[in-house]
NUVOZA-611815 format. One record per residue (C-alpha): x, y, z. Coordinates in steps of 0.05 Angstrom, whole numbers, plus 32768, in hexadecimal, padded with zeros to 4 digits. Each point is the difference from the previous one (the first is absolute). Layout:
X_Y_Z
...
END
This chain:
8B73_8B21_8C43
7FD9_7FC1_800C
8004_7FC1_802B
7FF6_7FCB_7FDF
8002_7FA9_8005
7FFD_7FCF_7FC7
7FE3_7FC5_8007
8005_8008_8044
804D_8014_8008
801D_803A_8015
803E_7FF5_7FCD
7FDE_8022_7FC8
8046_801B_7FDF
800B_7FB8_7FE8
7FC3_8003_7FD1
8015_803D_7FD5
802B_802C_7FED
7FF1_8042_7FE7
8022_8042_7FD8
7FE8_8043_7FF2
7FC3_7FEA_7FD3
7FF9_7FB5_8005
7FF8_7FC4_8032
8006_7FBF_7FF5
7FE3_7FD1_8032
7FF0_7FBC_8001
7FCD_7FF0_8022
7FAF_8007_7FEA
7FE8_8027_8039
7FD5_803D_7FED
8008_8022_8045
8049_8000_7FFA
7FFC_8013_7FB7
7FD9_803A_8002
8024_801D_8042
803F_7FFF_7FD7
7FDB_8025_7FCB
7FE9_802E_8030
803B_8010_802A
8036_7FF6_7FD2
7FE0_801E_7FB8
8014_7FCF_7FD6
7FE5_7FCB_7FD2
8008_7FB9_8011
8014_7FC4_7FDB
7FE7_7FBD_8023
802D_7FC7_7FEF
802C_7FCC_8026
8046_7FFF_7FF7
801C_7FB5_7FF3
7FBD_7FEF_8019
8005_801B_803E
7FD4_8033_8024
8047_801E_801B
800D_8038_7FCD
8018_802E_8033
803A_7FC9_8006
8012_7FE6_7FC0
8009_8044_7FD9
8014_8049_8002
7FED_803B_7FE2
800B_804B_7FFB
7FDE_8031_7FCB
8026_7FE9_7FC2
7FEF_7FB7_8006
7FFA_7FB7_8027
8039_7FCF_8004
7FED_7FB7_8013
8026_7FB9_8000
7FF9_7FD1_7FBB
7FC6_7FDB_8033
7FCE_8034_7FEA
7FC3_7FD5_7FD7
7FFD_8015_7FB2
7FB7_801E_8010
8014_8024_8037
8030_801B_7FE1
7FD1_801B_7FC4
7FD6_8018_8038
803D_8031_801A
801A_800C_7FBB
7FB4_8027_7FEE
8014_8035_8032
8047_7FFD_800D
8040_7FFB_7FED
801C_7FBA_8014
8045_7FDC_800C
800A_7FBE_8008
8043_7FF0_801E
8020_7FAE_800A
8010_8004_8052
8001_7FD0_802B
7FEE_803B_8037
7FB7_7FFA_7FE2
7FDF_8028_8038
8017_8046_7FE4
7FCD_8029_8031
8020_7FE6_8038
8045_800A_7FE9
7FFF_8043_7FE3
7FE8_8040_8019
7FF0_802B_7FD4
7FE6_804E_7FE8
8003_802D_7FB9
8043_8015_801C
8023_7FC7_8017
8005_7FB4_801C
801F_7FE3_8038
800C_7FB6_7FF2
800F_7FB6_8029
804B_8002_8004
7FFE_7FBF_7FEA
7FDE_800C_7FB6
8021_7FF0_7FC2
8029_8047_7FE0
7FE6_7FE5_7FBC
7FB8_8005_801F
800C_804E_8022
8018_8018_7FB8
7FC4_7FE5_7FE0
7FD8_8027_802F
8023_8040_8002
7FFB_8009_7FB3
7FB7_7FE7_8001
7FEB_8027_8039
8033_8039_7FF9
800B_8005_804E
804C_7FFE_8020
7FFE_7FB3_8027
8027_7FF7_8039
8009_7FBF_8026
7FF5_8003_804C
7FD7_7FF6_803D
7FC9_801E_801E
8003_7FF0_8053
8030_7FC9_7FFC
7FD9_7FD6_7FC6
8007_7FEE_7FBD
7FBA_8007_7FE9
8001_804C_8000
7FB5_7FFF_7FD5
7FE5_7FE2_8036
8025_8027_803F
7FEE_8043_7FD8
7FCD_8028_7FD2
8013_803E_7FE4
7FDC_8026_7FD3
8016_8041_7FD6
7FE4_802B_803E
8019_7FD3_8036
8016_7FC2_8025
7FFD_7FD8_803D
8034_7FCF_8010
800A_7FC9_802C
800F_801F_804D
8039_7FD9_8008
801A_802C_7FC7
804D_8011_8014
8017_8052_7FE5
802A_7FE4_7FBF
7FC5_7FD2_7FF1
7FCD_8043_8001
803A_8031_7FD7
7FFE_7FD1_7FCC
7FB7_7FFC_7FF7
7FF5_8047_8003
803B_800D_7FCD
7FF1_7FCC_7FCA
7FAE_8007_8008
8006_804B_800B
7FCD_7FFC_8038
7FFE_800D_804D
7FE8_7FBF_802E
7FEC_7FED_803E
800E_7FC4_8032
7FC1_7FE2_800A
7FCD_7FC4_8000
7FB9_7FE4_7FF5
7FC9_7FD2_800F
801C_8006_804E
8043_7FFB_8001
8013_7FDD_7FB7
8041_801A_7FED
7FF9_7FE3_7FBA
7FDF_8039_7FED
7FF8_7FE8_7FB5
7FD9_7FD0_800F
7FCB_8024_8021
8004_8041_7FDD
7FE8_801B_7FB4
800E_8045_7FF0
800A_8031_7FC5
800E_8047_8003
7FBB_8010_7FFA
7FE4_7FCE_8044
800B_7FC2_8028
7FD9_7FC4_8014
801F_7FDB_8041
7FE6_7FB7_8023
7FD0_800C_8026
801E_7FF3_8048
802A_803E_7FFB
7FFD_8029_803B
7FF4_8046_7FFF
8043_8011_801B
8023_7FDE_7FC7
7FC6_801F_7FCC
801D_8047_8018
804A_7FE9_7FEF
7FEB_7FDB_7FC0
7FD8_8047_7FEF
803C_802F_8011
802F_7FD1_7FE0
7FD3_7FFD_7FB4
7FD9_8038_8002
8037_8031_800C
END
């Protein structure tokens, strides 16, 4: 667990995105680098996405591979491809880390997004995707992180909203928020099932729930 700013803002879940061995963030700063490193154990790819510093946005990811709009940049995407497994899908729903959330065992997705779009990243990803919400809103990757250990979910989270999580991620989750009282917890919030970094103006009270809730 670490707190943690970029640049000066607490949002640090909209500068990477992470799996069980790799980050990719896009931004050049070496403190928040090397914490990721440290807390999360992976390796880390530095790259924008569409040239924008707002990976944690614009693409999602699970252990088998990334999956990112047709914006991505030709040499970002040969940065990616060194590590990872990469697919490039047409959508006009370009912000894919926002609209998906996603584990190794399954994906809740926008309600909105295109079926032709969920099939490509079933097979890809091999995960079960399910459209939904997550509180109320359509852009579940931001209202939620869930990892293969754990999740924590937007607290305005209704009972369906939290059985279908738990049944197509195959995870428990808690209600919660961060950086004092944001209940866009994706935004704020970077975890694996290994660790967790969080924006810095978490309070402790929602660093216990964001611990029970991950570190289960």
């Amino acid at each position: 667990m670490k707190l943690i700013a970029v640049n000066g803002s607490p949002l640090v879940g909209l500068y990477a995105k992470v799996n069980e061995d790799f980050a990719v963030v896009g931004v050049r700063d070496d403190k928040f680098i090397d914490s990721i490193r440290e807390e999360l154990n992976v390796e880390v790819i530095q790259t924008t996405i569409a040239g924008s510093e707002l990976v944690g946005a614009l693409i999602t990811m699970n252990s088998k591979g990334v999956v990112v709009s047709d914006l991505i940049l030709n040499k970002e995407l040969e940065k990616l491809k060194k590590h990872l497994e990469v697919k490039v899908v047409e959508t006009r729903m370009t912000c894919l880390g926002n609209n998906l959330c996603l584990n190794d065992r399954g994906c809740i997705a926008h309600p909105e997004i295109d079926q032709r779009i969920i099939e490509v990243i079933s097979e890809f990803l091999d995960v079960e995707v399910v459209k939904g919400t997550i509180g109320g809103i359509k852009t579940v990757g931001m209202s939620a992180v869930v990892t293969n250990r754990g999740g924590l979910v937007n607290p305005n989270a209704n009972e369906w909203e939290i059985k279908k999580i738990e049944e197509v991620m195959g995870v428990e989750v808690l209600k919660g928020t961060v950086n004092f009282g944001n209940d866009m917890v994706g935004s704020s919030l970077i975890a694996n099932s290994k660790g967790y970094l969080v924006g810095r103006d978490t309070t402790g009270f929602e660093l216990g729930i964001v611990e029970e809730a991950l570190m289960r």
